[in-house]
C-alpha positions as CSV (number, residue, x, y, z in Angstrom):
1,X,16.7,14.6,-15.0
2,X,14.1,16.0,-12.5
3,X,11.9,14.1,-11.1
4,X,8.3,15.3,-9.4
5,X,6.4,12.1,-7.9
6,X,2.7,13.4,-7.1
7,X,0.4,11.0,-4.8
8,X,-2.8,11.1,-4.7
9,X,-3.5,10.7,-0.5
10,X,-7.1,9.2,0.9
11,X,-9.7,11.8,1.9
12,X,-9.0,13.6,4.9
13,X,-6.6,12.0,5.6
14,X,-3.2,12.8,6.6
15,X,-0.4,11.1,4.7
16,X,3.2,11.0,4.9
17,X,4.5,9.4,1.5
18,X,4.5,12.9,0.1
19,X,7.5,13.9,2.3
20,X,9.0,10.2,3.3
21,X,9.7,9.1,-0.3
22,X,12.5,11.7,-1.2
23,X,14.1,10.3,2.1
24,X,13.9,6.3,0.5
25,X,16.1,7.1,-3.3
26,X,19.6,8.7,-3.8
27,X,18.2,10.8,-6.7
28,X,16.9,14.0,-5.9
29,X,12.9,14.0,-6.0
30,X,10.6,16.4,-5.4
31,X,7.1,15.5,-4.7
32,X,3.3,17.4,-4.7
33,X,0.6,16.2,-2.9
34,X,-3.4,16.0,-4.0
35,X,-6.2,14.4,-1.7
36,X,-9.2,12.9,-2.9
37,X,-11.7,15.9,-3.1
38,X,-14.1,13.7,-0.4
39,X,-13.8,15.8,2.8
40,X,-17.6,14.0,4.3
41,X,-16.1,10.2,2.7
42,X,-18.1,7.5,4.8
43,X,-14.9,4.3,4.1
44,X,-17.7,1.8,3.3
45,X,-15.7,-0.5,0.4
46,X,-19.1,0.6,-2.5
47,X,-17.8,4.1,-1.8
48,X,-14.0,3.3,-2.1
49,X,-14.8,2.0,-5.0
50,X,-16.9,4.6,-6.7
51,X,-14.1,7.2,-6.8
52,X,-13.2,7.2,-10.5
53,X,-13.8,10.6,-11.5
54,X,-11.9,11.8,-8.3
55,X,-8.7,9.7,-9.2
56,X,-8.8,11.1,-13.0
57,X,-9.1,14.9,-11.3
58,X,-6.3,14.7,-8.8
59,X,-4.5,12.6,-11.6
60,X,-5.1,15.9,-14.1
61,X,-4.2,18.3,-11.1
62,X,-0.9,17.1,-10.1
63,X,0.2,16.4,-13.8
64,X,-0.5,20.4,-14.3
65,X,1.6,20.8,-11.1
66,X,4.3,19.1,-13.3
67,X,4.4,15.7,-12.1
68,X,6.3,13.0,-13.8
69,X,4.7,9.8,-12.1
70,X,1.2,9.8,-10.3
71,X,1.1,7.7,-7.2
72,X,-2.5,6.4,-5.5
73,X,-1.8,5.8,-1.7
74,X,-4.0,3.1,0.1
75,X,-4.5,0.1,-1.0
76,X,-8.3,-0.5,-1.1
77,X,-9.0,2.1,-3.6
78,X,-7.4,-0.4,-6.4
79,X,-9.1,-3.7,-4.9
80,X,-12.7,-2.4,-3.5
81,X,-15.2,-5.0,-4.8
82,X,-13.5,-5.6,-7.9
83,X,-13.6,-9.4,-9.3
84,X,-10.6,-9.5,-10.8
85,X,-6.9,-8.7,-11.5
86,X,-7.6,-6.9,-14.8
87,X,-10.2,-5.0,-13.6
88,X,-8.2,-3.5,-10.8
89,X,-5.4,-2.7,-13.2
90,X,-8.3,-0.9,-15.0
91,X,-8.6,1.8,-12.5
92,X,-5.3,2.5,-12.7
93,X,-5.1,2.8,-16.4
94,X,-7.9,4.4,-16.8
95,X,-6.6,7.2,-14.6
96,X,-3.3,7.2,-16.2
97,X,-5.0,8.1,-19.7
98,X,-7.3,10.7,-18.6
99,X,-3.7,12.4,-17.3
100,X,-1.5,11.6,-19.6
101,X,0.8,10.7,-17.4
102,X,2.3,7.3,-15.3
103,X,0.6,5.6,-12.4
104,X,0.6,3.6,-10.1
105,X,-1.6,1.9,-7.0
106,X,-0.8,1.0,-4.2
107,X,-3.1,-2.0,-4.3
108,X,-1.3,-2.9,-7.5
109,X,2.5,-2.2,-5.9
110,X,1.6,-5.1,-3.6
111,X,0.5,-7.7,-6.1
112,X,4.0,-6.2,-8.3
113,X,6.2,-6.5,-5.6
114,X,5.1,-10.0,-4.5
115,X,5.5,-11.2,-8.3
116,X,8.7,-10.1,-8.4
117,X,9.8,-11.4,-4.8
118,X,8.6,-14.6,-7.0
119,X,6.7,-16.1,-4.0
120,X,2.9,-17.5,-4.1
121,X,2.2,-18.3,-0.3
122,X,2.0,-15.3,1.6
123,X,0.2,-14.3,4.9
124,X,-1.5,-11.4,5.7
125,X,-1.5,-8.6,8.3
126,X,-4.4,-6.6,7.7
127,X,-3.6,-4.6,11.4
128,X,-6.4,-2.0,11.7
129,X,-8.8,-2.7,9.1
130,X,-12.4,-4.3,10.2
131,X,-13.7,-8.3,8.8
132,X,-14.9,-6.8,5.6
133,X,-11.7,-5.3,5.1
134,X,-9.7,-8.1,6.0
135,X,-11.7,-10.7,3.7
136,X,-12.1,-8.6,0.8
137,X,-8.0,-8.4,0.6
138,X,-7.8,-12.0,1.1
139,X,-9.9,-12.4,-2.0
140,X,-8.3,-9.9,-4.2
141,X,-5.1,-11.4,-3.9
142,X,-6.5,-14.7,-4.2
143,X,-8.0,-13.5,-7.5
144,X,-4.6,-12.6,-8.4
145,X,-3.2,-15.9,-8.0
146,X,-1.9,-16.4,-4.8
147,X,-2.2,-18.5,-2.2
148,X,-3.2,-16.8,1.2
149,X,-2.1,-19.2,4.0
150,X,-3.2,-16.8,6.9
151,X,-5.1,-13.3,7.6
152,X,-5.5,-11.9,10.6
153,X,-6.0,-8.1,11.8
154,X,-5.1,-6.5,15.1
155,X,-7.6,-8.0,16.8
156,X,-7.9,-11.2,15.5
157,X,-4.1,-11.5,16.8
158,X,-5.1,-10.4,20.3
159,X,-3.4,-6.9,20.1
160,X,-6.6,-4.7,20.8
161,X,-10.0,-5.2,21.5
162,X,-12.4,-7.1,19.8
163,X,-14.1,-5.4,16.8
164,X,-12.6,-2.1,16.6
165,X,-13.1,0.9,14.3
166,X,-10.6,1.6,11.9
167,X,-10.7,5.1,12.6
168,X,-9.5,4.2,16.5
169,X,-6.2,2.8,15.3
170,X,-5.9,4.4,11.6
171,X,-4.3,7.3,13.1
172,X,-2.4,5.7,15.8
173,X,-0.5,3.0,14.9
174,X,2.9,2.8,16.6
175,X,6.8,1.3,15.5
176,X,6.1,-1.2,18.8
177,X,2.2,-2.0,18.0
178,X,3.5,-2.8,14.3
179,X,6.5,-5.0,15.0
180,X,4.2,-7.0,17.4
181,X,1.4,-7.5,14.6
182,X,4.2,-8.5,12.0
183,X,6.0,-11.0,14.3
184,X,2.5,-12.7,15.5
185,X,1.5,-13.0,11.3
186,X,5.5,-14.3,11.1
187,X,4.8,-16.9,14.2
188,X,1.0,-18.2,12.9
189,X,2.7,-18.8,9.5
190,X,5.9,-20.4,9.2
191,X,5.2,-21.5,5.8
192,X,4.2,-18.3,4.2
193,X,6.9,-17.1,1.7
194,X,6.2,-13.4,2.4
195,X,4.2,-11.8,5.0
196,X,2.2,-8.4,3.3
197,X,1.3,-5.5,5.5
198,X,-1.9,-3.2,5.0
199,X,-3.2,-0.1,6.0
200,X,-1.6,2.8,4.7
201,X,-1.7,4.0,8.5
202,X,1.2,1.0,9.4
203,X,4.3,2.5,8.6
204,X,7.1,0.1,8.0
205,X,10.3,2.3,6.7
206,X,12.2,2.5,10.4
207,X,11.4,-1.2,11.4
208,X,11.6,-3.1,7.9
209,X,15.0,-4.0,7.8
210,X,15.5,-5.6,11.4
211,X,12.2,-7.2,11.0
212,X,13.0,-8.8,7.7
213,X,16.2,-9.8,9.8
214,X,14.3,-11.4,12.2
215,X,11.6,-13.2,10.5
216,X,14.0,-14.7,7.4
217,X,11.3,-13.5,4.6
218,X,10.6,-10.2,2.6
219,X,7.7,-7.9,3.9
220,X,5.5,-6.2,1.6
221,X,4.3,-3.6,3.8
222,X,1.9,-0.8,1.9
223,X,3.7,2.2,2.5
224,X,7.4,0.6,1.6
225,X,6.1,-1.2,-1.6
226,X,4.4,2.1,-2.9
227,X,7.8,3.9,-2.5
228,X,9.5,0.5,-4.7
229,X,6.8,0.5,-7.3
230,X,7.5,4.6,-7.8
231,X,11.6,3.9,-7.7
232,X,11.0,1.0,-10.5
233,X,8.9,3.2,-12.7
234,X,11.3,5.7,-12.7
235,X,14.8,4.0,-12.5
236,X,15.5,5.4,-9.2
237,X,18.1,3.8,-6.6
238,X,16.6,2.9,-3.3
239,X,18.4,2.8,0.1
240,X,19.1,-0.3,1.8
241,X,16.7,1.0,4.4
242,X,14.1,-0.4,2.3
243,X,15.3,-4.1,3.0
244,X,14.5,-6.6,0.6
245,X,12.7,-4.2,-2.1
246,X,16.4,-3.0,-3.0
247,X,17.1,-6.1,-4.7
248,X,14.4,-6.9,-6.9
């Protein structure tokens, strides 16, 4: 069987899941690729969360490119001033329907692939985003029924300068900067069943394994989660690369 995974990347934004993915499963994948149509987008979490119709038109665009599962990247776009579990889920339904075709979120891989690790207490590293950010994660997965022991971003954790803009570290996010966030969040919280990784920016693939080594507990990172929630869908075989994911 053929498989074409489209993803649906942030606006303006550049975005590697399109060509990483085929590198995570055994099966042969192909992938196509559709940004959100927002080249001026202004990130506030209203806007984020007023991008319906965009969603439903890359979601039509990249099921005519032939596309067997649609894939939202960045997490915010399912959570964004949302007041529930249900309604999140919504979003991604109601873009599913108006393709015809199976979706998923990355907001909504996380809060998957944490129920399936079976684990409640988690910390979070929200590494670049702002406060606003931070919290409003903290309460979506709250909301969705779990109990969020620690949050912290790249500059609560000392690592850059107070107050940054996302767009300063977004972009720029390094294997070394990463492993130092995750291993602070690991060190605050030695209780925490999980630790979860934000920011679509972060990426986790190289370093997830020896970090999961290291810090004893599974790591739902945004990019690696994504690439599980897609594999699950679609009964594909991941590589051990992707740590603790391959087993559940």
């Amino acid at each position: 069987m053929s498989f074409i995974v489209g993803f649906i990347s942030a606006p303006a934004w550049f975005d590697p899941a399109a060509s990483e993915f085929p590198t995570v499963v055994e099966e042969r994948v192909q992938t196509q690729q559709a940004p959100l149509p927002l080249p001026d987008f202004d990130y506030c979490l209203e806007s984020i969360a007023s991008v319906q119709d965009e969603l439903n038109l890359c979601a039509k665009s990249l099921k005519a490119m032939g596309c067997t599962l649609v894939a939202q990247v960045g997490s915010p776009f399912a959570w964004a001033c949302v007041s529930s579990e249900s309604e999140a889920r919504s979003r991604s339904e109601i873009m599913s329907n108006s393709a015809n075709v199976p979706s998923i979120m990355t907001g909504l891989a996380i809060v998957d692939g944490l129920k399936s690790h079976g684990v409640k207490q988690i910390a979070l590293n929200c590494t670049y985003y702002e406060s606003g950010w931070r919290d409003g994660f903290a309460n979506f997965l709250s909301i969705c029924g779990f109990n969020t022991i620690h949050a912290s971003t790249l500059s609560d954790q000392g690592l850059i300068a107070a107050d940054p803009k996302m767009a300063d570290y977004g972009w720029a996010m390094t294997h070394e900067l990463t492993t130092k966030s995750i291993l602070a969040v690991a060190e605050a919280s030695p209780s925490a069943e999980a630790i979860v990784v934000t920011g679509s920016g972060t990426r986790t693939l190289k370093i997830l394994s020896d970090l999961e080594s290291e810090i004893k507990r599974p790591i739902v990172a945004a990019d690696t989660v994504l690439y599980w929630a897609i594999a699950k869908i679609l009964g594909l075989t991941l590589k051990p690369e992707m740590g603790s994911l391959t087993d559940i």
